[in-house]
N, C-alpha and C positions, 0 to 999 in steps of 0.2 A: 524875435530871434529865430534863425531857419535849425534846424538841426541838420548834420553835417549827412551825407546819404548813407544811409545802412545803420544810423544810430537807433536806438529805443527809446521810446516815449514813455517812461512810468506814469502810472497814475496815483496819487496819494488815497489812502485812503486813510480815515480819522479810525482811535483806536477800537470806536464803538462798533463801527462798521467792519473793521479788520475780525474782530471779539464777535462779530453777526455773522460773517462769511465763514469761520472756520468754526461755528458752532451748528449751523445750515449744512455745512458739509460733513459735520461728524453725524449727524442726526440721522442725514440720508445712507450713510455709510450703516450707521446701526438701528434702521430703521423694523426690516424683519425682525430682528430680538427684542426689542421694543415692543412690537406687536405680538410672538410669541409667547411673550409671559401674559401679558394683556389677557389675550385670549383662553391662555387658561384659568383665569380667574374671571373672565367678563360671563355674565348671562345671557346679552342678545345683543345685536349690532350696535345700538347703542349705546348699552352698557360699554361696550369695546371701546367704539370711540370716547365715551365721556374720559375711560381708566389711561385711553393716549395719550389723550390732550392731558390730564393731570401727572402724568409721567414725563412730558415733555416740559410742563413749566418748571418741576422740580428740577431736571433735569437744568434746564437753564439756571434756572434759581442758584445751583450749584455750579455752573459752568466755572466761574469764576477762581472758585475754591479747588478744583479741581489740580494735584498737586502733581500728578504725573507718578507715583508708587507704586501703581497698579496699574494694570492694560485699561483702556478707556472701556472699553469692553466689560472687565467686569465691573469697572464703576457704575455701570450703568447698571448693568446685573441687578447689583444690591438695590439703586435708587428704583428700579422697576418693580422688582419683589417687593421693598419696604412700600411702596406708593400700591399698588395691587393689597399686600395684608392691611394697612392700614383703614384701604379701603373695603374691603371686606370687614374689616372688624365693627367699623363704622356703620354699615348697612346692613349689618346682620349675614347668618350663613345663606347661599339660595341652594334650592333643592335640584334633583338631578333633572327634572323636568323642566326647569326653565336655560338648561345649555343651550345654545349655542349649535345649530343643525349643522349636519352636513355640508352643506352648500357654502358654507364657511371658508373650508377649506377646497372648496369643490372634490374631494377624491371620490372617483370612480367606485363604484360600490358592485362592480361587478371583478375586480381585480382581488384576488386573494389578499394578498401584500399589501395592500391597499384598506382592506375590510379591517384585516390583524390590525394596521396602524391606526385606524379608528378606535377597535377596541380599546388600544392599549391605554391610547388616549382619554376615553372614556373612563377606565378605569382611574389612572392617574387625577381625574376629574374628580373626582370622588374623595380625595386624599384631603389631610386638613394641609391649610397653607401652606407652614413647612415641609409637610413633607413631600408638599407637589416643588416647590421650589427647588428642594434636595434631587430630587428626582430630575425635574427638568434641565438642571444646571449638567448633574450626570451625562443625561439624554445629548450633550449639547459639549460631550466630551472634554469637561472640566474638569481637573484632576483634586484630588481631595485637597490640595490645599489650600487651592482657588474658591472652590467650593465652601472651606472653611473660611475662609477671608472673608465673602460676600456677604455669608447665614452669620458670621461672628461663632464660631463653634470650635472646636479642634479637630484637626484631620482623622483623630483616632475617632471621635463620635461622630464624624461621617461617615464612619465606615461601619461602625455598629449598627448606625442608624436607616443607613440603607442595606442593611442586610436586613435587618426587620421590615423594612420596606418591601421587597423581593418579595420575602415569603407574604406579606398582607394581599400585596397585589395576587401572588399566586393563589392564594384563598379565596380572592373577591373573583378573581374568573373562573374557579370552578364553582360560582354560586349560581 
């Protein structure tokens, strides 16, 4: 059969495949947030990659169920954070000596702005799961009730809780 000039040729694709490609493409889409929770809980490259790949299967794991009530974005949020503590709870605490160097994120260490967002980082590092999570999700301009959805908390103990935060942090860097 010719097709008529200037028609379109669709291509079928079966539903698994369909269910592959728009989960490939969400994945690349939210791939940095993905990595940046990672990375605040990983201990060294490794680490990084193993906490990925185990976020990325959950992540599939749930593609499925995935209902649309929330931004995919913080879907993911929660399934990153819970697959990060879990995994930490799992392996035990690690200490501040085995993070994850600079070269991580390559920032220039000779830039102010630069140095501060290391620190701050660092500090944040140091924080128990929640409340790096609370913190990062903030950092990452979620608003409390988002924030509350992800952690399962209420907007009002977000906000207590990161004001205890605030002041902890501001304590650990005048140490």
């Amino acid at each position: 059969m010719m097709f008529p000039t200037g028609a379109c040729h669709i291509e079928y694709m079966s539903p698994v495949q369909a269910q592959y490609s728009e989960f490939t493409t969400m994945l690349r889409n939210h791939e940095a947030l993905i990595y940046k929770v990672c990375y605040a809980y990983a201990t060294d490259g490794e680490h990084l990659r193993d906490l990925y790949q185990e976020v990325v299967a959950n992540v599939w794991a749930g593609w499925d169920k995935f209902s649309g009530k929330s931004k995919v974005s913080t879907w993911i949020w929660r399934i990153a954070i819970n697959t990060c503590i879990t995994f930490y709870k799992r392996h035990g605490k690690h200490n501040d000596a085995d993070r994850l160097d600079d070269k991580a994120f390559a920032i220039p260490v000779d830039d102010e702005h630069a140095r501060m967002l290391r620190d701050m980082y660092e500090l944040i590092g140091r924080l128990d799961p929640i409340d790096k999570a609370l913190v990062m999700l903030w950092l990452d301009e979620h608003s409390y009730e988002e924030i509350a959805s992800v952690l399962g908390l209420t907007p009002t103990n977000v906000g207590s809780r990161l004001s205890r935060i605030r002041r902890k942090l501001s304590d650990m860097a005048r140490e």
